[in-house]
C-alpha positions as CSV (number, residue, x, y, z in Angstrom):
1,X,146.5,12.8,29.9
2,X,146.4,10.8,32.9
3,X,146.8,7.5,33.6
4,X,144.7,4.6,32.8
5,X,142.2,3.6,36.6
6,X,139.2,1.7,37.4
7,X,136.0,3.2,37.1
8,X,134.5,4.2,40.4
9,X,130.7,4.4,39.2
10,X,128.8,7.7,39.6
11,X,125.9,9.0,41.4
12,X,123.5,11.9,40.2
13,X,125.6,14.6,38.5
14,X,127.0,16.8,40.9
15,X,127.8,20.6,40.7
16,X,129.1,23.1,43.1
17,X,132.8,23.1,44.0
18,X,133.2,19.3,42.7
19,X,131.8,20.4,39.4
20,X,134.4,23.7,39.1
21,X,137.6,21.8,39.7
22,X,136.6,18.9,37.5
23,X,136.1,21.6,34.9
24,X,139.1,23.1,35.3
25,X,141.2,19.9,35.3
26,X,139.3,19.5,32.1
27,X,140.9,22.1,30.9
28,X,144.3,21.7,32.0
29,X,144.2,18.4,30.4
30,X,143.4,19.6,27.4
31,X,146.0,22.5,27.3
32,X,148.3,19.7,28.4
33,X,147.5,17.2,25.0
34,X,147.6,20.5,22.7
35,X,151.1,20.9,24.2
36,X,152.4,17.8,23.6
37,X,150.9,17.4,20.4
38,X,152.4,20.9,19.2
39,X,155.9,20.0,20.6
40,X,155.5,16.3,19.1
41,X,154.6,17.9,15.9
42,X,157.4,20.1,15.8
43,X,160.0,17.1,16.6
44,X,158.7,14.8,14.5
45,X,158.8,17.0,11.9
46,X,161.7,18.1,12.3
47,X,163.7,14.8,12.9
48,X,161.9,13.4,9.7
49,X,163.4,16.2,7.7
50,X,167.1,15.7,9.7
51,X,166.9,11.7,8.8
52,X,165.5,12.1,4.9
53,X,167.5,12.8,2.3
54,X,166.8,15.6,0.1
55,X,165.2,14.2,-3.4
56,X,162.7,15.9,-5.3
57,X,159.6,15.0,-3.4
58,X,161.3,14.9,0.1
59,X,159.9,17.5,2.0
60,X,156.2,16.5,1.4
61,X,157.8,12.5,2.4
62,X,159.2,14.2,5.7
63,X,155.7,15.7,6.1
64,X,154.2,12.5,5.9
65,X,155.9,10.4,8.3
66,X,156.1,13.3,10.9
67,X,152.1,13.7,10.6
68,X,152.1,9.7,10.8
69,X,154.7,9.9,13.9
70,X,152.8,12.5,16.1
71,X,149.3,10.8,15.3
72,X,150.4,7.4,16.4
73,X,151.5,9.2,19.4
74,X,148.4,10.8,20.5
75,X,146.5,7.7,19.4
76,X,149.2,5.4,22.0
77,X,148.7,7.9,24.4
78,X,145.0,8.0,24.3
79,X,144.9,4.3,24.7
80,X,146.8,4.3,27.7
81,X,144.6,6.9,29.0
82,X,141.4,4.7,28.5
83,X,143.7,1.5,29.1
84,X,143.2,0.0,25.7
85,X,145.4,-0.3,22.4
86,X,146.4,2.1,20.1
87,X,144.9,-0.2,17.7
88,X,141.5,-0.4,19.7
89,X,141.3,3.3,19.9
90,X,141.5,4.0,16.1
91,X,138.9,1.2,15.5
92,X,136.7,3.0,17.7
93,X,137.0,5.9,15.8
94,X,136.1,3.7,12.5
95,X,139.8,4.9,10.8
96,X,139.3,1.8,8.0
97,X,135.4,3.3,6.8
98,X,137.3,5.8,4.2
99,X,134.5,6.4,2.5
100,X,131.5,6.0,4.8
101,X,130.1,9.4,5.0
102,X,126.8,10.9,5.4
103,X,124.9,13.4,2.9
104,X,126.1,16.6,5.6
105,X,129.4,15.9,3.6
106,X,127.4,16.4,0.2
107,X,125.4,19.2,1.4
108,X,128.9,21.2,2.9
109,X,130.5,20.6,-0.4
110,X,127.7,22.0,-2.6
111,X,126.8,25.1,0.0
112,X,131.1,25.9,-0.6
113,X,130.5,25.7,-4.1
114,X,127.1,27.5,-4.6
115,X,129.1,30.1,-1.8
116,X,132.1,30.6,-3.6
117,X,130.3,31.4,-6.8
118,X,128.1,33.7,-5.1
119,X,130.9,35.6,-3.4
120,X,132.3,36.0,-6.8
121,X,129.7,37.3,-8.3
122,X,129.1,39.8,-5.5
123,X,132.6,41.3,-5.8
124,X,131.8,41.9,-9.6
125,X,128.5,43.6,-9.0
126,X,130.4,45.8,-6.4
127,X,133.3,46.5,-8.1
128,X,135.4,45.5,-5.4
129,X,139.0,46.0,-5.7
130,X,139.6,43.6,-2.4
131,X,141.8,40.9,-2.9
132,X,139.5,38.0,-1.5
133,X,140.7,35.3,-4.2
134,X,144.6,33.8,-4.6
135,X,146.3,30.6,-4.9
136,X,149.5,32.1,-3.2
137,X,149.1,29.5,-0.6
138,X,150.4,27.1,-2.6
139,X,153.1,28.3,-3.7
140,X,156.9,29.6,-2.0
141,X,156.4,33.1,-1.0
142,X,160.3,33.9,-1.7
143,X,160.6,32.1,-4.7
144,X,157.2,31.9,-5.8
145,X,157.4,28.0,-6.7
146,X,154.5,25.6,-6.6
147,X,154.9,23.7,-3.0
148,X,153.7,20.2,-3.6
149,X,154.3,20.3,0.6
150,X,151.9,23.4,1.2
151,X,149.1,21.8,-0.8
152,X,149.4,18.5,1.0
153,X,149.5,19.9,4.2
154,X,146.3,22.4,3.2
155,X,144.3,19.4,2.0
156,X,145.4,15.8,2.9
157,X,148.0,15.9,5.7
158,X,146.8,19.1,8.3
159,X,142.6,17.8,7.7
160,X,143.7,14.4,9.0
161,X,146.1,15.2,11.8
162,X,144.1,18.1,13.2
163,X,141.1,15.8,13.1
164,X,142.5,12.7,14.5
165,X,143.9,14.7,17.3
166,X,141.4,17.6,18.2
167,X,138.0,15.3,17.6
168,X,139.2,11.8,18.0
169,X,141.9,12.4,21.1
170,X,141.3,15.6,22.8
171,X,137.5,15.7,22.7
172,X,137.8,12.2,24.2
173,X,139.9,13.1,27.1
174,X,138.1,16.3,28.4
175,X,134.4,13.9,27.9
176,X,135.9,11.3,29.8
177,X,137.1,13.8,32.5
178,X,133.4,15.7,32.5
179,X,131.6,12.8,32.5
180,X,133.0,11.6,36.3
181,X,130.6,14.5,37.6
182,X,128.1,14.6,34.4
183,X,125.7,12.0,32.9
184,X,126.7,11.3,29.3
185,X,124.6,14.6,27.3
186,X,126.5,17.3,29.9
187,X,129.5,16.0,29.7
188,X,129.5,15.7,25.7
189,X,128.0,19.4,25.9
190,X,130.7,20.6,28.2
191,X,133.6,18.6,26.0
192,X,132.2,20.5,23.0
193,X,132.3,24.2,24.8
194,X,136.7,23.2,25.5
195,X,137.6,21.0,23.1
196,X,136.2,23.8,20.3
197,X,137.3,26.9,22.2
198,X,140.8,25.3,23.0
199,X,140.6,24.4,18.7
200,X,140.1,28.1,17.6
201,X,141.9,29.9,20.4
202,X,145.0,27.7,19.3
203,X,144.6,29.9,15.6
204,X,145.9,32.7,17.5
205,X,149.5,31.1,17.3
206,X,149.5,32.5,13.7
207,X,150.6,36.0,14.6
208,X,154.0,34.3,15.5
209,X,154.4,32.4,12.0
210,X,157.2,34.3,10.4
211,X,156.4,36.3,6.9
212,X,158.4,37.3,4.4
213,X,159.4,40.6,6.2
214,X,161.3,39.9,9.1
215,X,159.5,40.2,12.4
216,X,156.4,40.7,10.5
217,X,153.6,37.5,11.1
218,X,152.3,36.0,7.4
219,X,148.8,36.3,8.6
220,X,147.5,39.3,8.9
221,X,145.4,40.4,12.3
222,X,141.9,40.4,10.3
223,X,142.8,36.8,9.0
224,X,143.8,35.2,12.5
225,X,140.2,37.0,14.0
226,X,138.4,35.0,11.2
227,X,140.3,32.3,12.0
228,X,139.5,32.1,15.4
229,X,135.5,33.4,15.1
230,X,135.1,31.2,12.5
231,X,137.1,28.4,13.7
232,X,134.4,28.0,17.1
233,X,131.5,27.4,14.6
234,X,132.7,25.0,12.3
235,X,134.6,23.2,15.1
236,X,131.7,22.6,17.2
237,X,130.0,21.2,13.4
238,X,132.6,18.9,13.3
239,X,132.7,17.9,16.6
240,X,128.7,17.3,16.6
241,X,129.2,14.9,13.3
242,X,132.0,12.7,14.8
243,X,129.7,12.6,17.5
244,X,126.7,11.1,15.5
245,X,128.3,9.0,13.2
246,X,131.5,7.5,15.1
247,X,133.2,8.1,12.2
248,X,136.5,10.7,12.1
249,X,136.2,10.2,8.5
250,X,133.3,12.3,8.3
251,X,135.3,15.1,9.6
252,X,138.4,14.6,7.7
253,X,136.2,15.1,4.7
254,X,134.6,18.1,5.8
255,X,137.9,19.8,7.1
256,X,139.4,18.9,3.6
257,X,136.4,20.3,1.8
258,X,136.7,23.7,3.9
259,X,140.2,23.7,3.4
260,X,139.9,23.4,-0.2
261,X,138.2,26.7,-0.4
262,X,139.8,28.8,2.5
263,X,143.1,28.4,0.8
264,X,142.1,31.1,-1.5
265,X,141.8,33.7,1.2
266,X,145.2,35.5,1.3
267,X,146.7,34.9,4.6
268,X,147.8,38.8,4.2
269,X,143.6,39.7,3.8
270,X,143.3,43.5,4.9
271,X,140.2,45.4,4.5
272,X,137.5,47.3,6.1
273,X,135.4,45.1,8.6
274,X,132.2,47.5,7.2
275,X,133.2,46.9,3.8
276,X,130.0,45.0,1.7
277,X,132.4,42.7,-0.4
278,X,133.6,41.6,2.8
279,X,131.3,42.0,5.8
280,X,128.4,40.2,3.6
281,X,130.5,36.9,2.8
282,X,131.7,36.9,6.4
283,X,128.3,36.9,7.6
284,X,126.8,34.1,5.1
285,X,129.4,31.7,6.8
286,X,128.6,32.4,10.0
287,X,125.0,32.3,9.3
288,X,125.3,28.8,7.3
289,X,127.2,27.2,9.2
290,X,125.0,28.0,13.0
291,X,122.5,26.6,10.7
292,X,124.8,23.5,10.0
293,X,125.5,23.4,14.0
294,X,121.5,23.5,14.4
295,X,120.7,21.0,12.4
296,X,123.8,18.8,13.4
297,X,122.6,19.0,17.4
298,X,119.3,18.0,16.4
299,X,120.6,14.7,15.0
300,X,122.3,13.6,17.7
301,X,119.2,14.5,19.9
302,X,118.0,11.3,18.3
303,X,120.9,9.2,19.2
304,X,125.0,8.9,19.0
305,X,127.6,6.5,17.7
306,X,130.5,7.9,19.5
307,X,132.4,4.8,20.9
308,X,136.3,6.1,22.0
309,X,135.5,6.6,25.5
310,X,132.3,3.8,26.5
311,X,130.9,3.8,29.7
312,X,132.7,1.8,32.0
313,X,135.8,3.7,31.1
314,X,135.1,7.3,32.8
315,X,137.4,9.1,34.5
316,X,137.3,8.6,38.4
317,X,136.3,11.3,40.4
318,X,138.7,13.2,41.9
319,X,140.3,11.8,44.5
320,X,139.4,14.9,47.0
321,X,135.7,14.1,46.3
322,X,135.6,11.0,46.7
323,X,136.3,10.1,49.8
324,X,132.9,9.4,51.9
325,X,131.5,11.5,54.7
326,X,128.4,11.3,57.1
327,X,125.6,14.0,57.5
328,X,122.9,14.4,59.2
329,X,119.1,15.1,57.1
330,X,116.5,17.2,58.4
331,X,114.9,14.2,59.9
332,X,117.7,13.7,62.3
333,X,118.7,10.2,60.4
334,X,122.4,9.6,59.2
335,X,123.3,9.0,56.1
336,X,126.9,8.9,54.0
337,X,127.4,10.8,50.9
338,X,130.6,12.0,49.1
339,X,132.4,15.0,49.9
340,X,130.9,17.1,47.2
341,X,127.4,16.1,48.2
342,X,128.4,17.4,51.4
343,X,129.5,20.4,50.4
344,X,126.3,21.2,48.8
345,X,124.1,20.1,51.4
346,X,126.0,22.2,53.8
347,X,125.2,25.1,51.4
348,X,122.3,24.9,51.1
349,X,121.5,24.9,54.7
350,X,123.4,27.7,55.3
351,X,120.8,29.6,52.5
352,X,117.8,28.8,54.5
């Protein structure tokens, strides 16, 4: 994340070479946060389970305070970004409304229910022998023990972090970078396109989680691709709802919701990608929730609430881009425009 500047105020949105290296610092910053926040989340974590004494209950304590540690660390770091307080930066995100959510929350939960009942009774009619239904997630794979930690982390802890940090922090960065060379609608379409890709592509760090075979990954290959398919569509849903309603709540609910009822697909799921019992559930929730992303863009066509990064508090362009140069119109006057313009102009007068 860079450091907090003044806001330099923008022309027209610009494109061209300007446009591509904005982009691509875009990106860079937001490889950059997951990074830290991956690294944080791993010393946290583990320096909360070093400094707690073991107690029944511990582990899901330790988990606590190192998902508290690493969010008050992207949220300081934010703030310094924007150059405001951590405490600014969560009110912004509405962190105290708990329980002011919209009807999509509703709707999600009863489509997963009405889903999950469906999918059940398709296996039935089948006769499917695939194992598309566990609770093994929440329990110890080597002892096979409840994990009060596992279940927290499934439906309080992980929906909360994840959405805190990937909507509320990350999102915010890479908008406030695109929106230097975009006016605000680009630059939230262009933060959605990273911010989601970078949120499923990071799935992929599943086939290194250790099973209970050594050297063998606990999710299987067919799991991580749903994972990461899936994980574009429902990311860009939540991303669109914090966007309308301000409110990472909103998310947090919907994450926890879809968490609830992905937990019972075995991490281990192997079957034939033309099998029905599969193929046909896989499809519904890519079907349902485009139609969820549809309907979600077409609210925020009529107006956002998204207040982390206001106006005034853009990035700067880069400093490259910036700097101001003279050129000379077709009508022989003078006239000074940025580099980037420049650029451009030169282009296109090289095409005619």
């Amino acid at each position: 994340m860079a450091p907090a500047s003044r806001r330099v105020e923008n022309s027209a949105p610009v494109g061209g070479i300007e446009w591509r290296a904005v982009w691509t610092v875009a990106v860079l910053e937001a490889s950059l946060s997951i990074f830290e926040y991956l690294c944080g989340l791993m010393w946290f974590g583990s320096a909360a389970s070093d400094l707690i004494p073991a107690f029944p209950g511990s582990k899901v304590l330790s988990s606590i305070v190192g998902s508290t540690a690493i969010v008050a660390w992207v949220v300081w770091r934010l703030g310094g970004t924007i150059g405001i307080s951590a405490q600014d930066v969560l009110e912004r995100m509405r962190i105290y409304s708990v329980w002011k959510v919209s009807w999509f929350v509703w709707l999600v939960l009863s489509i997963h229910v009405v889903s999950f009942a469906l999918t059940r009774g398709l296996h039935y009619m089948l006769g499917s022998d695939l194992v598309i239904f566990t609770l093994d997630n929440y329990y110890e794979p080597t002892t096979g023990a409840f994990d009060p930690k596992r279940a927290a982390e499934i439906l309080i802890l992980g929906p909360i972090r994840e959405e805190i940090f990937f909507r509320g922090v990350m999102f915010s960065v890479v908008y406030r970078r695109m929106a230097s060379v975009s006016n605000s609608q680009q630059a939230r379409r262009q933060a959605i396109q990273i911010s989601c890709g970078t949120f499923a592509s990071l799935h992929a760090l599943n086939a290194f989680s250790s099973g209970e075979t050594e050297g063998q990954s606990r999710y299987s290959m067919l799991y991580i691709s749903l994972q990461i398919i899936t994980g574009v569509v429902i990311a860009c849903f939540y991303t669109l709802r914090f966007l309308k309603t301000g409110c990472i709540w909103e998310t947090i609910w919907l994450h926890a919701t879809h968490n609830l009822f992905a937990s019972v697909i075995p991490t281990d799921l192997r079957a034939s990608i033309f099998d029905p019992s599969f193929l046909l559930p896989t499809l519904a929730t890519m079907v349902i929730h485009s139609g969820l992303v549809y309907a979600a863009w077409g609210e925020i066509e009529k107006g956002v609430r998204f207040r982390v990064v206001e106006e005034h508090e853009k990035a700067d362009r880069l400093s490259a881009f910036s700097k101001q140069s003279t050129v000379e119109t077709q009508s022989g006057e003078q006239k000074t425009v940025s580099d980037g313009q420049s650029g451009n102009q030169s282009e296109a007068r090289r095409r005619r």
